[in-house]
C-alpha positions in Angstrom: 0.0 0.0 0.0 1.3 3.3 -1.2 1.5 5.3 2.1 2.6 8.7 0.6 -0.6 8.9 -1.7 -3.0 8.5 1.1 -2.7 12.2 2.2 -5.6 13.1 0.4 -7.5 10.8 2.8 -6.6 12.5 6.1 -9.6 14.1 8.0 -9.2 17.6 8.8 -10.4 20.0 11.0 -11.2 19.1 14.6 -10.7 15.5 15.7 -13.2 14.4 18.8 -11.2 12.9 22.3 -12.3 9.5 21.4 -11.0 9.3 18.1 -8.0 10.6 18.7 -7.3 8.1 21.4 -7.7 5.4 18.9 -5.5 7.2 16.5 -2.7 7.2 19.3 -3.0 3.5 20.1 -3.0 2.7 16.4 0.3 4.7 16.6 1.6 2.5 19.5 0.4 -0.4 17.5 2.6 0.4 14.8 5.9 1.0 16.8 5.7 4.8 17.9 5.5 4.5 21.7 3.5 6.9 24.0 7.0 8.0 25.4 7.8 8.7 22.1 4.5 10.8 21.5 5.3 12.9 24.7 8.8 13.5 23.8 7.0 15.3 20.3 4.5 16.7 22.2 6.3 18.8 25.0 9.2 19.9 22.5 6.7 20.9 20.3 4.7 22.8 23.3 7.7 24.4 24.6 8.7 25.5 21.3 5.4 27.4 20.9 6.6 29.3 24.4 9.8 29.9 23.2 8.1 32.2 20.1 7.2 34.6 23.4 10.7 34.8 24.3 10.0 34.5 28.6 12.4 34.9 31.1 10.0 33.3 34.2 7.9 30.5 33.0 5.3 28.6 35.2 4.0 25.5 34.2 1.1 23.7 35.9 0.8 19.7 35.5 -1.7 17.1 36.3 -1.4 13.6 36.9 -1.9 12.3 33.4 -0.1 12.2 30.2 -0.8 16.3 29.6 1.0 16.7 32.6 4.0 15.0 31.3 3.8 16.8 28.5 3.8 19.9 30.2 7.1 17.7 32.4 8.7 17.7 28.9 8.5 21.1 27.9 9.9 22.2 31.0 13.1 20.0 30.3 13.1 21.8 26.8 12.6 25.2 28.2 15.7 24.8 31.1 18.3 26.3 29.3 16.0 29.6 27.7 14.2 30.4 30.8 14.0 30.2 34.7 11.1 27.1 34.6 9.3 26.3 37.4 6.6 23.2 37.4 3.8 22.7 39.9 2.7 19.3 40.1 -0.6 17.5 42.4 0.8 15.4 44.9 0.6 12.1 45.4 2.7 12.3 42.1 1.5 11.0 38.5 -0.7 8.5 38.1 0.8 7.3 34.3 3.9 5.7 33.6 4.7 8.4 31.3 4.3 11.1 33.5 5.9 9.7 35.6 8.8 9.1 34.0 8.8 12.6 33.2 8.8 13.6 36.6 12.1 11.4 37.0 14.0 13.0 34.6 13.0 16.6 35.9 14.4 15.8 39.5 17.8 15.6 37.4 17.3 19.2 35.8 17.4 23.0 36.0 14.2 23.2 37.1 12.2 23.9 40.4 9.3 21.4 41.2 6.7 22.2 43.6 4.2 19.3 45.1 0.8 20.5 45.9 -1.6 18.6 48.0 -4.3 21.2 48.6 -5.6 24.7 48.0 -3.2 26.0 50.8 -0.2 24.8 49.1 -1.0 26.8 46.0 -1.8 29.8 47.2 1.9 29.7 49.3 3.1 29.5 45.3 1.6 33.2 44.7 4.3 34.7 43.8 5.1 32.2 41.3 2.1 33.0 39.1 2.5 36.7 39.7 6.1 36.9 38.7 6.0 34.3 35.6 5.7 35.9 32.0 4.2 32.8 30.6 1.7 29.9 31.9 1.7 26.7 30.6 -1.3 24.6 31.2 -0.8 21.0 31.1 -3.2 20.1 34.0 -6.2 18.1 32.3 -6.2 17.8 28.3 -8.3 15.6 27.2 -9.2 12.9 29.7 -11.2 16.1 31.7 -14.3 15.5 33.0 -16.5 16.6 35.8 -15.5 19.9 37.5 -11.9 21.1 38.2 -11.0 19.6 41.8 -8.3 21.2 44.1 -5.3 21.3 44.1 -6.0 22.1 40.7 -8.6 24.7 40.8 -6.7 26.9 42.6 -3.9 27.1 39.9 -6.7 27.5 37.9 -8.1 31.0 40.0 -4.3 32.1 40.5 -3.2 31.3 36.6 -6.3 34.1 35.5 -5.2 36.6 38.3 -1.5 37.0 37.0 -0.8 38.8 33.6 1.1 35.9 32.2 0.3 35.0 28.7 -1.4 31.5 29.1 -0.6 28.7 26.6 -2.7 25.7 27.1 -1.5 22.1 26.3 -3.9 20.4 23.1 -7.3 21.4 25.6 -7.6 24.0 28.0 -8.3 23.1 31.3 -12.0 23.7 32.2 -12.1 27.8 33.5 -8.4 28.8 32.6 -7.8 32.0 30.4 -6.0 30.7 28.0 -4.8 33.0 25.3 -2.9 30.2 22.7 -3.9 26.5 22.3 -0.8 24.0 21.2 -2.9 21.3 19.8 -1.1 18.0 19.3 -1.6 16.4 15.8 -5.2 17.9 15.4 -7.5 20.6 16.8 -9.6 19.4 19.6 -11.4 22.8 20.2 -11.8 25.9 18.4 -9.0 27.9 17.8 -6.7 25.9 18.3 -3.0 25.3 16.4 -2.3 22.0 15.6 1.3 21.0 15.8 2.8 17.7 14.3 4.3 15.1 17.0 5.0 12.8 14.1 2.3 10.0 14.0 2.1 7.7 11.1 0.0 8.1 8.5 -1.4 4.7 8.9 -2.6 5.1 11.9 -5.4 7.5 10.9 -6.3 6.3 7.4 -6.0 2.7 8.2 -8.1 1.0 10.8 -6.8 -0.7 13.4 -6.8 -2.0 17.1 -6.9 1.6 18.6 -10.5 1.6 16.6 -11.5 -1.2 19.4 -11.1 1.5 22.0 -14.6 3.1 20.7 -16.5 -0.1 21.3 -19.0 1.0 24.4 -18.2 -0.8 27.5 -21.2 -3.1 29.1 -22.7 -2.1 32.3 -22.7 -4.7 35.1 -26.0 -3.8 35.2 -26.9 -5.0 31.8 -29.9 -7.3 31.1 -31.0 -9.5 28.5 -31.2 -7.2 25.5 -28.6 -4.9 26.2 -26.3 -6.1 23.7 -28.6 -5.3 21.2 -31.0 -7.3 19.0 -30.4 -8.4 15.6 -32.6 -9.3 12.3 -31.1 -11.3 9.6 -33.6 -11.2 6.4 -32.3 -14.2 3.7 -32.5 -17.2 2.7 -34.4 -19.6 0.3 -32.0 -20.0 -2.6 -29.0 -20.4 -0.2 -29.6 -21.8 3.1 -26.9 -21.2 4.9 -25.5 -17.9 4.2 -28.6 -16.1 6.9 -27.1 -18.4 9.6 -23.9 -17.4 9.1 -24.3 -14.4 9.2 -26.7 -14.4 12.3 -24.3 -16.9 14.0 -21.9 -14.2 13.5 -23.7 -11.1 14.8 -24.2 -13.3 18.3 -20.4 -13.5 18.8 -20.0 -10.3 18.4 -22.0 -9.4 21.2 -25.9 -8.6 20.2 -28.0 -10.8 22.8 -30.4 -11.5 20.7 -30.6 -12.7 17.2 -33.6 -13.9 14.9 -33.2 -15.2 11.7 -36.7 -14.7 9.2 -36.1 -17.3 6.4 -38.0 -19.9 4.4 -35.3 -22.3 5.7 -35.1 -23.6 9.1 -31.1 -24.9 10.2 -31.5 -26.0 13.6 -29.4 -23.5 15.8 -30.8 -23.2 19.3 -29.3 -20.2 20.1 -30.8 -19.0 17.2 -34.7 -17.6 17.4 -36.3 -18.5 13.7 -39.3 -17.2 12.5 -40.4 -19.0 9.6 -41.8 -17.5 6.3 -43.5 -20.3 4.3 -42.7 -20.9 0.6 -39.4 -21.6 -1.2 -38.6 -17.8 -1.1 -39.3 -14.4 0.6 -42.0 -12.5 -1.2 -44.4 -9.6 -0.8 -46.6 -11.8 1.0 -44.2 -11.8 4.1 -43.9 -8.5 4.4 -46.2 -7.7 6.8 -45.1 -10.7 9.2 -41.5 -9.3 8.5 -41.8 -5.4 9.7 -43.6 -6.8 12.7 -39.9 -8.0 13.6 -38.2 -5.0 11.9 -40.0 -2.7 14.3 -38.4 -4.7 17.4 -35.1 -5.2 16.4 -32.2 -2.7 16.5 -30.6 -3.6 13.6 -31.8 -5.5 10.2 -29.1 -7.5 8.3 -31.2 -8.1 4.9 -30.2 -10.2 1.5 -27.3 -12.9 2.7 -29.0 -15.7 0.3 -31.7 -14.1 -0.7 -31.6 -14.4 -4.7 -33.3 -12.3 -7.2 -37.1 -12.3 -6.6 -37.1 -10.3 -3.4 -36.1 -6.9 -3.9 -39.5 -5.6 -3.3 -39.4 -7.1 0.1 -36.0 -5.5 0.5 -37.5 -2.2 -0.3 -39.9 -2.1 2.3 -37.7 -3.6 5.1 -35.6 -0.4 3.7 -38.4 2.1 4.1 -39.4 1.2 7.6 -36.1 0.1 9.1 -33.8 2.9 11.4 -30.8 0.7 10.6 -30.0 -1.4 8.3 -27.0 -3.4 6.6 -27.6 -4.6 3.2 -25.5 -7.0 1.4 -25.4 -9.4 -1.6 -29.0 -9.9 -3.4 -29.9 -6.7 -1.7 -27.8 -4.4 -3.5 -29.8 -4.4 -6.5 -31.2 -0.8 -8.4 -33.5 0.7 -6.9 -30.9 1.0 -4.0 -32.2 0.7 -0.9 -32.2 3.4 1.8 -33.0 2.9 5.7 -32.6 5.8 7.7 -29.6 4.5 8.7 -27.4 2.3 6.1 -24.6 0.2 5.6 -23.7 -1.5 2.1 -21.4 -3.8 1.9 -20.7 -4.6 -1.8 -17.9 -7.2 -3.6 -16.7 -5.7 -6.1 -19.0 -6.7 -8.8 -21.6 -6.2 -6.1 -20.4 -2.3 -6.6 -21.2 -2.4 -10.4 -24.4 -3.5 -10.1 -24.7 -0.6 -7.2 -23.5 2.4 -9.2 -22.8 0.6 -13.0 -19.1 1.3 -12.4 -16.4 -0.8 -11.3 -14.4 0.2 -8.8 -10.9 0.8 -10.3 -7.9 -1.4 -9.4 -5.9 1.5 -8.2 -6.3 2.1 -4.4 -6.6 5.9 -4.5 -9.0 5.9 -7.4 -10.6 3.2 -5.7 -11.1 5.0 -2.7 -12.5 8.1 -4.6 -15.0 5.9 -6.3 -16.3 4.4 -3.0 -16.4 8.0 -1.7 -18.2 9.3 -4.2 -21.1 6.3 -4.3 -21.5 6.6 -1.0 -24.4 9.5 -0.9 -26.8 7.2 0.4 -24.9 6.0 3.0 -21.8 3.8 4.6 -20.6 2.2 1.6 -17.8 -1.0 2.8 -16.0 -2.3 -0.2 -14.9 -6.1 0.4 -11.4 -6.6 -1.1 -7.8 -7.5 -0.3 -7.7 -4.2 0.9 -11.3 -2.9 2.4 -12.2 0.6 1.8 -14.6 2.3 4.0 -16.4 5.3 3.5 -19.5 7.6 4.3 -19.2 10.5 1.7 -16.9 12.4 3.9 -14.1 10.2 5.4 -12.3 7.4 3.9 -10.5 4.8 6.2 -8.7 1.2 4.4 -8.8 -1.9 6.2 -6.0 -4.3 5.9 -6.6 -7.4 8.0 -7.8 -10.8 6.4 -5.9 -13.0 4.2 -6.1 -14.7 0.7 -7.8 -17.8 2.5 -11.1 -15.6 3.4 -11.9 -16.1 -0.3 -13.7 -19.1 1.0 -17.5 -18.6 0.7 -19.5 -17.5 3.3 -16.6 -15.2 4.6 -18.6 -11.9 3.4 -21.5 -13.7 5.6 -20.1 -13.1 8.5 -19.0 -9.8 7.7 -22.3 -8.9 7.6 -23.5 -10.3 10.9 -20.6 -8.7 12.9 -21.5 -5.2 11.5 -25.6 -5.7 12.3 -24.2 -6.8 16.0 -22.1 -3.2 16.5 -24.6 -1.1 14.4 -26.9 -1.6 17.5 -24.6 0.7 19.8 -22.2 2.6 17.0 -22.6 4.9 14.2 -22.3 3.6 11.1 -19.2 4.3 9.6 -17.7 3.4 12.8 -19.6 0.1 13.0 -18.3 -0.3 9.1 -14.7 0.0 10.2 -14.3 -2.1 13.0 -16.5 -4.8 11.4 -14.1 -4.9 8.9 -11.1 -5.0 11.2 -12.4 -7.8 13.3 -14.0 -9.6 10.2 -9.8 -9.8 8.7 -8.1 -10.9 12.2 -10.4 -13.7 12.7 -10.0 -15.0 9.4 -6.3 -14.4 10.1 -6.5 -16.4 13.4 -8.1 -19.2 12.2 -6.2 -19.4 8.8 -3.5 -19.7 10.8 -3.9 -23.3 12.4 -6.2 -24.5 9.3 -4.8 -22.2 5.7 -6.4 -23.2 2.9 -8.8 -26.1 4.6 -10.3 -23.2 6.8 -14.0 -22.2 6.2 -16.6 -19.5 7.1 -17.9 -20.9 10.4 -14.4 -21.6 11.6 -14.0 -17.5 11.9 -16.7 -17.4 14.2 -15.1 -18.7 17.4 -12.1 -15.8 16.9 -14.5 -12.8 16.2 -14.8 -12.1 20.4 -11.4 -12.3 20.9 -11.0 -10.0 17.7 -13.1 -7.4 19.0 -13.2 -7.9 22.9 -9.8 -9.6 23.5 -7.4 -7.2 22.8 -6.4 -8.7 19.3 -2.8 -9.1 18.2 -1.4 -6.1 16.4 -0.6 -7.2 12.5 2.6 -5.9 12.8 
């Protein structure tokens, strides 16, 4: 994959906590350590304080890793100002920071532990005689209010007449006159600054996409992990239970297959539709379970005579994944939708085959995608909404065993029942590759379809093995 050319895929603009949490741990996954990422972080951050040329500068740190970036810029700034760093005690709660903190008890600079209000307010003349406040307290793990010791630095910090530069987010109350953002704006106003993470990392999906998967409560009952309907069947009998098999393991609680074919699976719920194949005279028996469920998975094995069926599943469905016999012309559109087209699936779509070349492939999916989340199965899988563009590498030339695209399917009705849709695409498609990966790897070419299904938890809840 040509790396360089992907620029043109790079979101701009602001770039929301969450995501760019999963960009950083894509990073990581990659090779570029957090330590790494701080290093980049507080040089760039005390670079931006140099351009105000102070003699007295005051930096205030938290526990996390914005307070050891705040640790590093004050080892940067040693030698061009007097640097002074106030810090919570008991002492960081990261192993970055904390290593941070080490390395500052072997430089030029004065530290000052604060357990409470009182302690700050002893540091007076600190604020009032620094030129220039650095604010690496909170960034953006904040949440809540700002507790003491901190909000004191906070009331003390707007007193002085120090020009205040905050660290990628200001903290909650603070005056801060610049914002050093750290790869990409996370409020407005801000100035992003590079701190050298790969391009990969954002344009490619990954494991740090896992980290937007909602947690489950402890509190969770039956039906909290969503509920699924898979609409297929008739021609091809086993592609619907595939595909429902498929959404179970990756965490809906439950799933109900609606099919003219009955394969016994207990853990399945079936709800038959006589006849040799879904027609107009199911539909009625069919929206009854559309209106229930959270998310409809419609067409695995479906075959050719159904699409007005799929049509009205379309029209009263919130969200929907459609794939295979589905995707014919007149597209359907749920109020929320996911296609997930083969590449002659795509010609049928739009009457244009996507184009060998990965950047004009990408276009091409970008462009059809007006309707909505458009996920292009292929060595590499390209994901788009009309906006943003991400390419999914996991998988392996074995998955080109039938059924494979099946479960696909079933994994992205399962996290469509708690995640947007593009999101959902993405790490669908991730999970999809590294269980194929997993199980090709004790079986190769004698793998098939259902042997993915006992690896998609572990792809999506257990961590997962970076692909290196």
């Amino acid at each position: 994959m040509m790396l360089d050319v992907m620029k043109e895929f790079l979101e701009t603009g602001q770039i929301s906590a969450a995501r760019m949490r999963a960009v950083e741990r894509n990073a990581m996954a990659l090779g570029l350590g957090s330590l790494q990422m701080m290093e980049s972080a507080g040089r760039s951050l005390a670079l931006a304080a140099q351009a105000h040329r102070p003699e007295r500068v005051l930096i205030l740190c938290g526990k996390g890793n914005n307070g050891g970036d705040g640790m590093v810029a004050a080892r940067s700034l040693q030698h061009q100002a007097e640097t002074a760093v106030i810090y919570p005690e008991p002492g960081p709660v990261t192993r970055e920071a904390a290593a941070q903190l080490h390395l500052l008890r072997h430089s030029a600079v004065s530290l000052h532990p604060v357990r409470c209000m009182q302690d700050v307010l002893a540091l007076r003349p600190l604020f009032a005689g620094a030129d220039l406040i650095i604010d690496a307290m909170l960034g953006t793990g904040a949440s809540g209010s700002v507790r003491e010791p901190l909000a004191a630095c906070v009331d003390l910090a707007n007193e002085s007449t120090a020009i205040i530069l905050a660290a990628d987010v200001p903290t909650p109350g603070i005056r801060a006159a610049r914002i050093c953002a750290f790869h990409r704006p996370k409020t407005e106003g801000a100035e992003a600054v590079d701190i050298g993470i790969p391009i990969e990392a954002e344009c490619c999906v990954g494991p740090g996409d896992l980290t937007l998967l909602p947690a489950r409560s402890a509190e969770a009952h039956k039906g909290a992990g969503g509920e699924v309907l898979v609409v297929g069947g008739g021609p091809y009998q086993g592609a619907p239970y595939l595909s429902a098999l498929a959404a179970l393991r990756a965490g809906a609680d439950i799933v109900r297959v609606a099919s003219p074919v009955m394969l016994p699976q207990p853990d399945l719920i079936y709800e038959r539709l006589p006849g040799d194949f879904i027609a107009e005279e199911h539909i009625e028996a069919i929206l009854r379970l559309v209106d229930r469920a959270d998310a409809v998975v419609c067409g695995i094995g479906l075959g050719e005579k159904s699409h007005s069926v799929v049509a009205a599943i379309a029209e009263n469905a919130e969200r929907a994944v459609f794939d295979a016999d589905a995707l014919r012309t007149p597209l359907p559109v749920a109020e929320e939708t996911i296609y997930t087209p083969h590449a002659g699936e795509f010609l049928r779509m739009t009457g244009t085959r996507p184009p060998d070349d990965l950047v004009l492939r990408g276009r091409a999916v970008k462009a059809a995608a007006t309707d909505g989340t458009i996920l292009l199965k292929g060595a590499t899988d390209i994901i788009s909404d009309g906006s943003r563009v991400r390419f999914n590498r996991t998988g392996t030339e074995v998955m080109t065993v039938g059924g494979t695209g099946d479960i696909l399917a079933g994994i992205i009705g399962a996290l469509f029942c708690h995640l947007p849709a593009f999101e959902a695409a993405c790490i669908a498609a991730y999970a999809n590759g590294r269980a194929g990966m997993a199980a090709a790897g004790s079986l190769g070419y004698g793998m098939i379809a259902s042997d993915l299904l006992m690896h998609i938890p572990g792809a999506l809840y257990g961590g997962g093995e970076d692909e290196g």
